[in-house]
N, C-alpha and C positions, 0 to 999 in steps of 0.2 A: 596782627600785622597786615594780614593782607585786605583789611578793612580800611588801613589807611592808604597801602596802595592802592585800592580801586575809586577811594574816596579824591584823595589827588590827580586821578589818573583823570574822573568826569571833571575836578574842578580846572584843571590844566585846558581839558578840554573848552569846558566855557570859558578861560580867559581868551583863547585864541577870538574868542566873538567877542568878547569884551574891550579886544584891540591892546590887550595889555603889551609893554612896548620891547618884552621879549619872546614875542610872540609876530611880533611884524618882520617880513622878509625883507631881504637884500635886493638890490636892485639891478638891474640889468648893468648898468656904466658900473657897478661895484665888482659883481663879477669879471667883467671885462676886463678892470683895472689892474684885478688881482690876477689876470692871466699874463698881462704885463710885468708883473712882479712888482704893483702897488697896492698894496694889502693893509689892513690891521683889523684884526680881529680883538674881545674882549672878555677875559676873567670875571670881570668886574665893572660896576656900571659908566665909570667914566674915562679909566686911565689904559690907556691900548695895551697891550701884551709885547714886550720889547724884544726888538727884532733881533737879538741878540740869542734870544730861550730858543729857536727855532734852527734845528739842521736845516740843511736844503732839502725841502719838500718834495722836491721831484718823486718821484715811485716810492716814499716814503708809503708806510701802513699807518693809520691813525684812525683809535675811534673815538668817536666824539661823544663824551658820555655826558647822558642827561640833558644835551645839547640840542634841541629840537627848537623848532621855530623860522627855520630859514635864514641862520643870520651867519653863526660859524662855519660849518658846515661845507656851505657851499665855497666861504670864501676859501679857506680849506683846498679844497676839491678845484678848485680853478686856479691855485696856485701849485698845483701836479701833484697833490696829497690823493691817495687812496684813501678813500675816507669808510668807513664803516659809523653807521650813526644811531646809538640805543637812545632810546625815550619810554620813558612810561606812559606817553600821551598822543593816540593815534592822529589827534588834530596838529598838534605842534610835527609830528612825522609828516604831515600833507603838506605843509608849509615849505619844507627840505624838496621834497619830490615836483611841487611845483616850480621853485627853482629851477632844479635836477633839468627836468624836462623844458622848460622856459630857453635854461641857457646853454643847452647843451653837455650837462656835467654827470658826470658817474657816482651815485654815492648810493648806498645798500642800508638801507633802513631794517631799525629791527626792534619792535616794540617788547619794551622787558625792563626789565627791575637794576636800575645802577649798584644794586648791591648783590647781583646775579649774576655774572658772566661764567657761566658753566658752560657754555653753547660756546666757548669760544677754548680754540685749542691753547696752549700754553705759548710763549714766546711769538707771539703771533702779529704784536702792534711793536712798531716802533716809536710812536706816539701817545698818552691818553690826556683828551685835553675835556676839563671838567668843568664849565664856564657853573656860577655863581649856584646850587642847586641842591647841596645837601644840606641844608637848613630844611631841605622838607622830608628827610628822613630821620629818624630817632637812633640810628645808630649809623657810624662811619667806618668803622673800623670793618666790617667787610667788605667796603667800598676801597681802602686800600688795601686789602690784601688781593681782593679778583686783580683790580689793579696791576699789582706786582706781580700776581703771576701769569697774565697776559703781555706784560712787556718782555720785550728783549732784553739780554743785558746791557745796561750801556743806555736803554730806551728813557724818553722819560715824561712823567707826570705833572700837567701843570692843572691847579685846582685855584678856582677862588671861593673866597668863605665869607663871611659875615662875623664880625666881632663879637661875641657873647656879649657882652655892654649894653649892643644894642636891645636885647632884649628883659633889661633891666625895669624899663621905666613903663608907664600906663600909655597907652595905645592910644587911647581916645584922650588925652592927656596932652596929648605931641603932636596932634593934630590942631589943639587949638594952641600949639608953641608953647604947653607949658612942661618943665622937666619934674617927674613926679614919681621919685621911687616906688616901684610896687611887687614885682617879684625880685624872687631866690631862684639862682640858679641852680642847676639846669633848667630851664626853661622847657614848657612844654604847652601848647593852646589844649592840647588835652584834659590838661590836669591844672592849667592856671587860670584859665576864664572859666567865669559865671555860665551858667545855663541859659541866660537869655545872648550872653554875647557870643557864646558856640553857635547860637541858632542864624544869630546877626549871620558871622563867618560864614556858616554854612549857605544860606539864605545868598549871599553874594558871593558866591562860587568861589570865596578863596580857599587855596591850599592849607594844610594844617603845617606847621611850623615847627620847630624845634631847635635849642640851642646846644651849642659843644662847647667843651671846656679847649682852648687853645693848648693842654694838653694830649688831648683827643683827635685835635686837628694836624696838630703837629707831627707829637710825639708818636702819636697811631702809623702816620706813615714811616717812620725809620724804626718802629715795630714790625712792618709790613715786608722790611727789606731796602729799603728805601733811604736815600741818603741827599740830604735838603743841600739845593745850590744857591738859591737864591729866594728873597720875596720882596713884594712890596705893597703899600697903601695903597688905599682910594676910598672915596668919598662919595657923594652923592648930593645931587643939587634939590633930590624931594627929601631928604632927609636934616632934622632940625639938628639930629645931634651930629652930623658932620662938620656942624661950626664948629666942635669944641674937639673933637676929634676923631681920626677916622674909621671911619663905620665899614669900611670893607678892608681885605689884603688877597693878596693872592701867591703861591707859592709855586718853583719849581724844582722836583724833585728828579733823580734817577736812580734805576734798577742796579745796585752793587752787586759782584758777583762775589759767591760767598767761597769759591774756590782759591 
């Protein structure tokens, strides 16, 4: 396990050089905006986070989990959130900090494991916003439970995910648009590519990958304590099988008290 951690953690790092486009920061008039109270931030790659899932931010506690890059974060943080921000990826954390200091804004970086949060006291967020990122861990289900028991009661968790579907069909397949069964889920780049296309991956600094059963995604959080309020779709415009159907959703949850 912690081979893939530190293996993610360099390849996170080289996408930040690679320019990959969740890894590029916000902008000065963005910040700005949101200090106005014009904001939106994203789950998922194209459909904003509705302004409705959001208490009033002001002195709100939120940590941004898995969320590095410069792009939540700060919106975050400039719309009066107390931000607290884990990443496993010290470059995608420089990203946030240049921000931070760019625009004036307070946010506490802390590199570490989204399936960790021991470092952090109980009841402590009133927010956990988990923008699109565990697909690059093998297991979720402690990712809701730190989760749950860092929120408040009443607090709550919004995560976006990736459709297992997606990971159905051949890679290099869908690249030249064609749709072409080839794994069994659960999916893993571990254990479902060839020796020479692990080396490819490897070779091009991508992340390792892994799929969940909407089970897992779901049902893991109101396992966790957790009682689902709402979700929805989204899509993607580099994605082929978004024409046929949607390849992302994102969900929002809150902490039940069991008293």
């Amino acid at each position: 396990m912690d081979d893939i951690i530190s293996y993610n953690r360099r390849a996170w790092d080289q996408q930040v050089d690679q320019g990959n486009r969740w890894t590029v920061p916000v902008t000065s008039e963005q910040t700005a905006a949101a200090r106005r109270g014009e904001w939106q931030v994203l789950l998922t790659p194209r459909k904003p986070v509705p302004a409705s899932w959001f208490p009033e931010l002001a002195g709100r506690k939120v940590l941004a989990l898995a969320s590095g890059g410069g792009q939540q974060a700060p919106i975050l943080a400039a719309a009066g959130a107390r931000v607290t921000l884990l990443d496993n990826s010290p470059r995608q954390l420089e990203q946030d900090r240049m921000v931070a200091e760019r625009d004036g804004l307070e946010i506490e970086t802390v590199q570490g494991d989204m399936r960790d949060l021991s470092r952090f006291p109980e009841e402590s967020f009133d927010l956990v916003f988990n923008p699109c990122s565990l697909l690059f861990v093998p297991d979720v289900q402690p990712v809701f439970e730190h989760a749950a028991r860092v929120l408040r009661t009443g607090g709550t968790l919004m995560c976006g995910f990736v459709n297992p579907v997606r990971f159905l069909f051949d890679e290099q397949k869908l690249e030249r648009r064609q749709l072409s069964v080839r794994h069994k889920l659960p999916y893993s780049d571990l254990t479902h590519l060839d020796a020479d296309e692990l080396q490819q991956l490897r070779d091009e600094g991508q992340p390792y990958m892994f799929s969940h059963s909407l089970e897992d995604m779901i049902a893991g959080q109101l396992r966790a304590g957790l009682a689902m309020l709402d979700l929805f779709d989204d899509s993607s415009d580099s994605e082929m099988i978004s024409e046929y159907l949607p390849v992302f959703f994102a969900t929002l949850a809150s902490k039940v008290s069991h008293g």
